[in-house]
C-alpha positions in Angstrom: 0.0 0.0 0.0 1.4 3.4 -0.9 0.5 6.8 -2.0 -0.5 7.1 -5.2 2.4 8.6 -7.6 -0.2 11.4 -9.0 -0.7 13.0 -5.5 2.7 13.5 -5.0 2.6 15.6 -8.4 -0.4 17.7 -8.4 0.7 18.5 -4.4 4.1 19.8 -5.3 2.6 21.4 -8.2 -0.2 23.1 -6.1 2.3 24.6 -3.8 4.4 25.7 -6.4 7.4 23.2 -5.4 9.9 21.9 -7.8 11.5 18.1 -7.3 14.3 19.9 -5.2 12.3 21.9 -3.1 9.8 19.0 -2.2 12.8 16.5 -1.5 14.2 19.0 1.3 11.0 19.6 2.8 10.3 16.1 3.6 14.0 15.0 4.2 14.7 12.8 1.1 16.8 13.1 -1.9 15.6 14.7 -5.0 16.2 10.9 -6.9 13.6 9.4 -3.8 11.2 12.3 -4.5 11.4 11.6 -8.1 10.8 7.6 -7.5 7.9 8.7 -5.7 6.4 10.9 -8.4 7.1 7.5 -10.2 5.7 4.7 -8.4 4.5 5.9 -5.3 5.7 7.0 -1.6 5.2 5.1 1.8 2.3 6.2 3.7 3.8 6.8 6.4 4.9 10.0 4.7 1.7 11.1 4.0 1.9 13.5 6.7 5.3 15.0 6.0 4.1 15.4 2.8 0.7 17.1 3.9 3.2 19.8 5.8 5.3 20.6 2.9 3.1 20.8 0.1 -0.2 22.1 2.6 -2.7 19.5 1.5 -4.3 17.9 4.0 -3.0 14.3 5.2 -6.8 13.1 3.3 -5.5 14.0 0.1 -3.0 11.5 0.1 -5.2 8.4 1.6 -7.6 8.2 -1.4 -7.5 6.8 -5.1 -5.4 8.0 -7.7 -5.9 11.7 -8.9 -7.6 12.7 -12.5 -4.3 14.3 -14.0 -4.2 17.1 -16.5 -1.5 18.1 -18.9 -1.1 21.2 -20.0 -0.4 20.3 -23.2 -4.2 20.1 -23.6 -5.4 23.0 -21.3 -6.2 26.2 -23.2 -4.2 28.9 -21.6 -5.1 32.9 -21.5 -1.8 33.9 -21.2 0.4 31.1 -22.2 3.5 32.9 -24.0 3.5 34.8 -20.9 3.6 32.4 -18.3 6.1 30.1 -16.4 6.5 26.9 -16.5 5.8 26.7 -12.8 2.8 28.9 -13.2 1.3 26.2 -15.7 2.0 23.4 -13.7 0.3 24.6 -11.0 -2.8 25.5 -13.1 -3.0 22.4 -14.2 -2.8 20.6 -10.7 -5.5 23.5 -10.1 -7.4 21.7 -12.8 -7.0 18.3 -10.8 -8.5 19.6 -8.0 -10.9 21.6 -9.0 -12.2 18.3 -11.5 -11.9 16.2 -8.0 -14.0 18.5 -6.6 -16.7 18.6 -8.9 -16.8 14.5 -9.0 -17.5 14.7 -4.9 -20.4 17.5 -5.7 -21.9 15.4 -8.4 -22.5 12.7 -5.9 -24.4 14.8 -3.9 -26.1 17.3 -6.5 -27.7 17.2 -9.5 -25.4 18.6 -12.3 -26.6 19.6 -15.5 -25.2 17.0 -18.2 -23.5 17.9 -21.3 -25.3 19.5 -24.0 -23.1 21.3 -26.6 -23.7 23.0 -29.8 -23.3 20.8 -33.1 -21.0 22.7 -35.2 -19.6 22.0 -38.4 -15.7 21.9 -37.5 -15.4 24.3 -41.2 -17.1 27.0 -39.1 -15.4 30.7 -39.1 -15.0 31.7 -35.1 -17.7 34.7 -36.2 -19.8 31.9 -38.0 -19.3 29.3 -34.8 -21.1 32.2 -32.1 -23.4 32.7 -34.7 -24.4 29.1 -35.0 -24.1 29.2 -30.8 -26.5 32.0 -30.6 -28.9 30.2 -32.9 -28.9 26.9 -31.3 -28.9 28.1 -28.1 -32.0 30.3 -28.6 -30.0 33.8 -28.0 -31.2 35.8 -30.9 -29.3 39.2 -30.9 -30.4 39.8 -27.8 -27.9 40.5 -24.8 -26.6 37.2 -23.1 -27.6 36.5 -19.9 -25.9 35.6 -17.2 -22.8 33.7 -19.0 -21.4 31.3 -16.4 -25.5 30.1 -15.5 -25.6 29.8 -19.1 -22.6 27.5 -20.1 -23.4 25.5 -16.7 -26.5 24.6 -17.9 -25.1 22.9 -20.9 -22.6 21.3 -18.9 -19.5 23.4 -18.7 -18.4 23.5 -15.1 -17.2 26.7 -14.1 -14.6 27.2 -11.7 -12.6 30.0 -10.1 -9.0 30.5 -9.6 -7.3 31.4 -6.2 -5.9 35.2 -5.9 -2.5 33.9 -5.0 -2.3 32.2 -8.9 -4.5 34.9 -10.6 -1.4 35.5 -12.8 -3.0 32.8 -15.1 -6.2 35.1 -16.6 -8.3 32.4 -17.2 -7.8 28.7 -18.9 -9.9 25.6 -19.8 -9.9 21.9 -20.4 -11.8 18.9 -21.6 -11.5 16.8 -18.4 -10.8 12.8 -18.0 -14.6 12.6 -17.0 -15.1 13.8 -20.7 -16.9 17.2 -19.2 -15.2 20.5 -20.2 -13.9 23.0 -17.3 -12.9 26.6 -17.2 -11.0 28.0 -14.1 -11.9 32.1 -14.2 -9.9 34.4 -12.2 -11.5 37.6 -10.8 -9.4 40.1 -10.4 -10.2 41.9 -13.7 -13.5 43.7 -14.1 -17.0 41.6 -14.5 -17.4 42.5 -17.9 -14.1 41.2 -18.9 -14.8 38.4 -16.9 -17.7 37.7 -19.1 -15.1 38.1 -22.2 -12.5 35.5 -21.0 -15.5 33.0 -20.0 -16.2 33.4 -24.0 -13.0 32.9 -24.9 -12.4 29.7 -23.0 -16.2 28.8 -24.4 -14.7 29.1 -28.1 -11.4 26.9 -27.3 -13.4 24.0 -26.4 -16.2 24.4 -28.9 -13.8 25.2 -31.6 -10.2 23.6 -30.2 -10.7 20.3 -28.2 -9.3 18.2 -31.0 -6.2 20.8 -31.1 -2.8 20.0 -29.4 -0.7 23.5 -29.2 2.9 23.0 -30.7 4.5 26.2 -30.8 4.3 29.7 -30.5 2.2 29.9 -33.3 -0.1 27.5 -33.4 -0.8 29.4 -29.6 -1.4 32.8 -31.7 -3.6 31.5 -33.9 -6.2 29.9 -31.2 -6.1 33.1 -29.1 -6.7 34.6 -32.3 -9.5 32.8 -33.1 -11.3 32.7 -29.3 -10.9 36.6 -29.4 -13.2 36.4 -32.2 -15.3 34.1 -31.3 -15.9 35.3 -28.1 -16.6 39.3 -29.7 -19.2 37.6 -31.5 -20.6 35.5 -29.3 -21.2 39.2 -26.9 -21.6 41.5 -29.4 -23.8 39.9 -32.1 -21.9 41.7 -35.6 -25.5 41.9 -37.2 -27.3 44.2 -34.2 -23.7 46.4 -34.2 -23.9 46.6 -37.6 -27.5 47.2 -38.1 -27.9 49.8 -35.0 -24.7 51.9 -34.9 -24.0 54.4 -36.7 -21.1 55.4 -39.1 -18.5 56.6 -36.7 -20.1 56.7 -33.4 -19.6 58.9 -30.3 -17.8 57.8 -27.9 -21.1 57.9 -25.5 -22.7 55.6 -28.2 -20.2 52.5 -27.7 -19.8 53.2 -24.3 -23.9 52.3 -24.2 -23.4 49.9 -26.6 -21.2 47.6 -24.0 -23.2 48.9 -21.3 -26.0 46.8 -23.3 -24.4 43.7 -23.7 -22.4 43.6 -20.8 -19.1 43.9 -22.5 -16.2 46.2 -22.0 -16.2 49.5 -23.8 -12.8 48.5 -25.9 -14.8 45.3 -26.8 -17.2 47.1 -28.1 -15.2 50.1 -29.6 -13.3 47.1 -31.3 -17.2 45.8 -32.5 -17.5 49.2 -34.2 -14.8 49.1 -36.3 -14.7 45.1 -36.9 -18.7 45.5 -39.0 -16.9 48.7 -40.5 -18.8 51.5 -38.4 -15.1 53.1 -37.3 -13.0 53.5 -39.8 -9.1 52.9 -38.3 -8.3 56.5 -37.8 -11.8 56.8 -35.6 -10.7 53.8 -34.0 -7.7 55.0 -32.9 -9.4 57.9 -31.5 -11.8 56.0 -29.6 -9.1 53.7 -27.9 -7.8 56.9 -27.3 -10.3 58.2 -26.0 -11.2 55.0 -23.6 -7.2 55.0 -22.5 -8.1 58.7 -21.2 -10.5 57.9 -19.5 -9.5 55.0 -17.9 -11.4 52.7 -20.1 -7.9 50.4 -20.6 -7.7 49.0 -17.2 -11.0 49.0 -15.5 -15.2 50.2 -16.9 -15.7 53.5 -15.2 -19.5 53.6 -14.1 -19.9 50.4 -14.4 -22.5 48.9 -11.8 -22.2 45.2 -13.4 -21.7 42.7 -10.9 -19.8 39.5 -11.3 -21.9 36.3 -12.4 -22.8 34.3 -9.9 -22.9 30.4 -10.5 -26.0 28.5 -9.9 -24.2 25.2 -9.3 -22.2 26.5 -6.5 -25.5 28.2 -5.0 -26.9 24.6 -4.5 -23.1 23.9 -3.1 -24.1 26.4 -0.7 -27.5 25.1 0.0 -26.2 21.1 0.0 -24.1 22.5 3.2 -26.1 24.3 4.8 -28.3 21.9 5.0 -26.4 18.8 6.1 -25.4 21.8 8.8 -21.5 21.6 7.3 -18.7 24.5 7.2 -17.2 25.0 3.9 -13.9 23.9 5.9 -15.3 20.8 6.9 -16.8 19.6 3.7 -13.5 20.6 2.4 -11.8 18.2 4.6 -13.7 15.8 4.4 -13.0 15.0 0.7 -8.9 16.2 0.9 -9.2 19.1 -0.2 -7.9 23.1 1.4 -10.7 25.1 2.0 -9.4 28.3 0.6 -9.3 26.1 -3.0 -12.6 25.0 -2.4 -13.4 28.6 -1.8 -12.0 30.0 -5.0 -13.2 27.3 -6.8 -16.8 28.0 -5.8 -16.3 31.4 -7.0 -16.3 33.0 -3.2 -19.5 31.8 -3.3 -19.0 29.5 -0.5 -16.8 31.5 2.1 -18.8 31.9 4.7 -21.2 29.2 5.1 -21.9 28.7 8.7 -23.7 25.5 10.1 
């Protein structure tokens, strides 16, 4: 009986450990740690291990871990982030998929309902056919993360101290597709990179990256996709006028719950900014403050409907967020971010 080789991994990869550091912390040499990550470590150093890596002792008593590679995750920022970084997004993506297994034995989760797209499909063309499908019209989407949870798209958030990584998805092991959303941009732009991560796996999941520019090319075409998908090019087209105030696309993403540089973007994409009035309304929005942040914005964040029955699941079995979190090997400030803060302060 031993622990099983993937906990060792995602655990040092959670805490941002490499082989060396790991091996020091629980008194072994780096060759020892690396048999481990191998073939397994004794149990009797589940608890070192627990200490160094600050997963709880459960973690390491239970079956072997659902793995991802991040050769398959879809990465917001990949050029611009460490290997390290990755590797502890995707033992993120571990956790977060463990944690959705232990809340679908006790709720009822939405199964998997995707879009059927023809894989020919432009990323404009694949929101279109999204919208369509999914009964959307031209109208403003609604709440985004409700709506790709209802089709089976389990929506996850990332903890602050790894909020480097903007946002990423996966298809998982349990052949459901996960997105892991951080939160420390704006709510509209949160609604943008929820999109994004939409398009990769509608338009990507048979897609392994393999260089810089395969990566260009995918963010290319989720930027696209997810414009569409928030801005329908049709209404833009159809109700804005030839160059448009400022005020105008300011109202426009105040509508559909995008930025005002996604929308000011919008304008010129369907040709009602020409690129000298575009540069003057970026301009204008980097003035203002438009570039970092939505000035006046009242939008909230989404909330997720799966994690409210989390909340309600607890509260009625009279459990702490910190205890259920133990209870399947789990820290409670992941499960917390993962719930989307939804879950911090349930009380018994």
């Amino acid at each position: 009986m031993s622990i099983h080789p993937t906990r060792v991994t995602i655990a040092r990869e959670r805490g941002g450990l490499s082989r060396v550091d790991l091996a020091t912390a629980v008194g072994v040499t780096t060759r020892t740690l690396t048999n481990w990550e191998d073939s397994g470590a004794p149990v009797n150093r589940a608890e070192a291990l627990a200490i160094a890596t600050a997963q709880p002792v459960a973690f390491f008593q239970t079956n072997p871990a659902a793995t991802v590679t991040d050769d398959l995750v879809f990465f917001r920022t990949r050029r611009r982030t460490t290997a390290a970084l990755l590797h502890q997004a995707t033992a993120l993506g571990s956790l977060g998929m463990e944690m959705f297994n232990e809340m679908g034995r006790r709720l009822g989760l939405p199964a998997l309902a995707l879009p059927e797209l023809d894989p020919g499909l432009s990323p404009q063309a694949t929101a279109e056919a999204v919208r369509l499908q999914w009964g959307l019209g031209d109208f403003p989407l609604p709440n985004l993360v409700q709506l790709v949870e209802s089709h089976g798209i389990r929506v996850l958030g990332i903890p602050a101290a790894e909020q480097d990584v903007d946002a990423f998805s996966f298809w998982g092991q349990d052949a459901h597709p996960y997105v892991f959303l951080a939160r420390r941009k704006t709510p509209e732009r949160s609604r943008f990179d929820l999109a994004h991560e939409l398009g990769h796996l509608l338009m990507h999941s048979s897609t392994k990256t393999d260089g810089d520019a395969t990566d260009r090319e995918l963010e290319r075409e989720a930027n696209v996709f997810a414009a569409a998908l928030l801005l329908p090019p049709d209404y833009v087209r159809a109700t804005m006028p030839s160059a448009p105030p400022l005020d105008a696309v300011i109202a426009l993403a105040r509508r559909f719950g995008a930025s005002a540089v996604a929308a000011a973007h919008s304008v010129h994409d369907v040709g009602r900014a020409s690129d000298w009035g575009h540069r003057q309304l970026m301009a204008e929005l980097t003035r203002r403050g438009f570039a970092t942040g939505e000035p006046g914005s009242s939008l909230p964040y989404e909330r997720s409907r799966i994690h409210d029955a989390l909340v309600k699941y607890l509260r009625q079995t009279r459990m702490t967020t910190t205890a259920w979190a133990r209870s399947i090997g789990q820290r409670p400030d992941d499960v917390a971010a993962f719930a989307l803060g939804q879950a911090l302060s349930v009380a018994p």
